[in-house]
N, C-alpha and C positions, 0 to 999 in steps of 0.2 A: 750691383749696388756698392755702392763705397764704405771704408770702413767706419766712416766720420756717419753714414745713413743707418748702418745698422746699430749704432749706437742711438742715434735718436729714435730709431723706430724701437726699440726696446722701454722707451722711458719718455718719450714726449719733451724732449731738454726746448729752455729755452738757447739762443743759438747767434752768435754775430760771425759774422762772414766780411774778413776783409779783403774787398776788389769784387767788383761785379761784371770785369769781361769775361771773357769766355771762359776762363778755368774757375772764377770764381760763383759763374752763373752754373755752370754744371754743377756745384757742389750745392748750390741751395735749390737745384731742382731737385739732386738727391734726396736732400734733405726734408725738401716740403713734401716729395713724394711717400717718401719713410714712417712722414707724420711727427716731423718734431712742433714741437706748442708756439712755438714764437722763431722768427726769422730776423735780426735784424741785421741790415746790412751798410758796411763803411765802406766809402771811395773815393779818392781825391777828386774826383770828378762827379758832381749832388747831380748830373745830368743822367749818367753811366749808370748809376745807384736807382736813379728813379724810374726810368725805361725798367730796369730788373724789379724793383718794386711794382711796378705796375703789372707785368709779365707772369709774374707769380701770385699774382693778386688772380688775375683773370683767370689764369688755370686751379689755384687753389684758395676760392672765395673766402673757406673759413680759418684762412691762417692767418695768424696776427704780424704783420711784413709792416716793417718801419725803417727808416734811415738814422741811423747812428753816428756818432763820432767812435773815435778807434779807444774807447774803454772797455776792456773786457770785465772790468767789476760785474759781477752779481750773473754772471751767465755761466752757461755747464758743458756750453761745448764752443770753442776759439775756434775759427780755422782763417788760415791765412792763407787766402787763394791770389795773393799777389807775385810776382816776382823776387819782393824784398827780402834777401836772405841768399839771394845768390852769389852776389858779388862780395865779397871780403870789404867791411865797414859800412855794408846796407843799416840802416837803422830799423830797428825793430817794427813791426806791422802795429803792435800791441806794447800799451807799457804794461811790461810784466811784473811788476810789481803792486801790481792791480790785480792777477789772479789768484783765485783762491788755491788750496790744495785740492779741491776736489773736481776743482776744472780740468778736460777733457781739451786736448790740445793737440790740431791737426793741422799738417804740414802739407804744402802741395809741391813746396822749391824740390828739387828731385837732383840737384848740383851735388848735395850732401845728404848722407841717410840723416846724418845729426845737425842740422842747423842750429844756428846760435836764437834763433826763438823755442828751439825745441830741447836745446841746454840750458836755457834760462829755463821752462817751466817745468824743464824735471827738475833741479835745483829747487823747486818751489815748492816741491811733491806731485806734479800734474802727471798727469797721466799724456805721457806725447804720442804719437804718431807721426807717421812719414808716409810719401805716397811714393817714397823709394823701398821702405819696408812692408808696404802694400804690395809691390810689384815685383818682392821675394829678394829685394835688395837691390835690385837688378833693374838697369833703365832697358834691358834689350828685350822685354819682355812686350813691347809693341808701344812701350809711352815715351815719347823724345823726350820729357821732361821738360819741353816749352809750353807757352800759351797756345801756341797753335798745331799742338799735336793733333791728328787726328786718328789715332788708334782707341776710339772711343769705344770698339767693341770689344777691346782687352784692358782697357782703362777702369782701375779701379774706382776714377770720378766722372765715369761716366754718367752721366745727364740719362732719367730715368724719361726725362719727357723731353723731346728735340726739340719743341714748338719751342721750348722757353729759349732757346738760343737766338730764334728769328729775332730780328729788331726790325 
């Protein structure tokens, strides 16, 4: 279970999730499976968003799953299951200047243990994480650090239910 799961399964957070392909659907299967209160999920593509809204609907009837734009205002746990943040001048997933200090802020880019959304919300007081510091720092612990790793059985985001991957 990932560390962004065992946080909501502690406390029920409400939860936005930006990118719904594969690295970011495994994180809201973690997620819904943990039992966080609400899911909602952002993606340049309302197509990609919706298939994983429906997907998590069907496996987990009574979770509250909606599509979002990319404001993190009023939510308790961030996580940016997109690529943005890899390349040197990515633009932020989130405008950070929308999070509170008590938001909980999760990193999946694996390029940099510190990514620049994850210096911006410590600067802000948030609470960051990385799935490089998930993975004890270390990308050779069986996670390429791309979208299409598939070291899902040493992956700290790995996807609690597989089903939700099928499309």
């Amino acid at each position: 279970m990932s560390s962004y799961a065992r946080e909501a399964e502690s406390r029920g957070l409400e939860v936005i999730v930006a990118g719904a392909g594969g690295v970011g659907s495994a994180i809201a299967a973690s997620l819904a499976a943990a039992g966080a209160g609400a899911i909602a999920l952002h993606d340049l593509r309302d197509e990609t968003a919706e298939a994983l809204a429906d997907r998590l609907r069907k496996h987990y009837p009574s979770l509250d799953v909606r599509l979002a734009g990319n404001d993190p205002a009023g939510y308790d746990l961030v996580v940016n299951g997109t690529p943005l943040g890899m390349e040197a001048g990515d633009p932020l997933p989130f405008d950070v200047a929308r999070l509170d200090a008590r938001t909980f802020v999760g990193e999946v880019v694996m390029k940099h243990e510190i990514t620049p959304l994850l210096a911006a919300a410590r600067a802000r007081g948030c609470r960051p994480a990385s799935a490089t510091a998930a993975h004890g720092g270390s990308k050779s612990r069986g996670c390429t650090g791309t979208p299409g790793c598939r070291s899902r059985s040493r992956c700290s985001a790995a996807p609690s239910s597989r089903s939700i991957f099928r499309r």
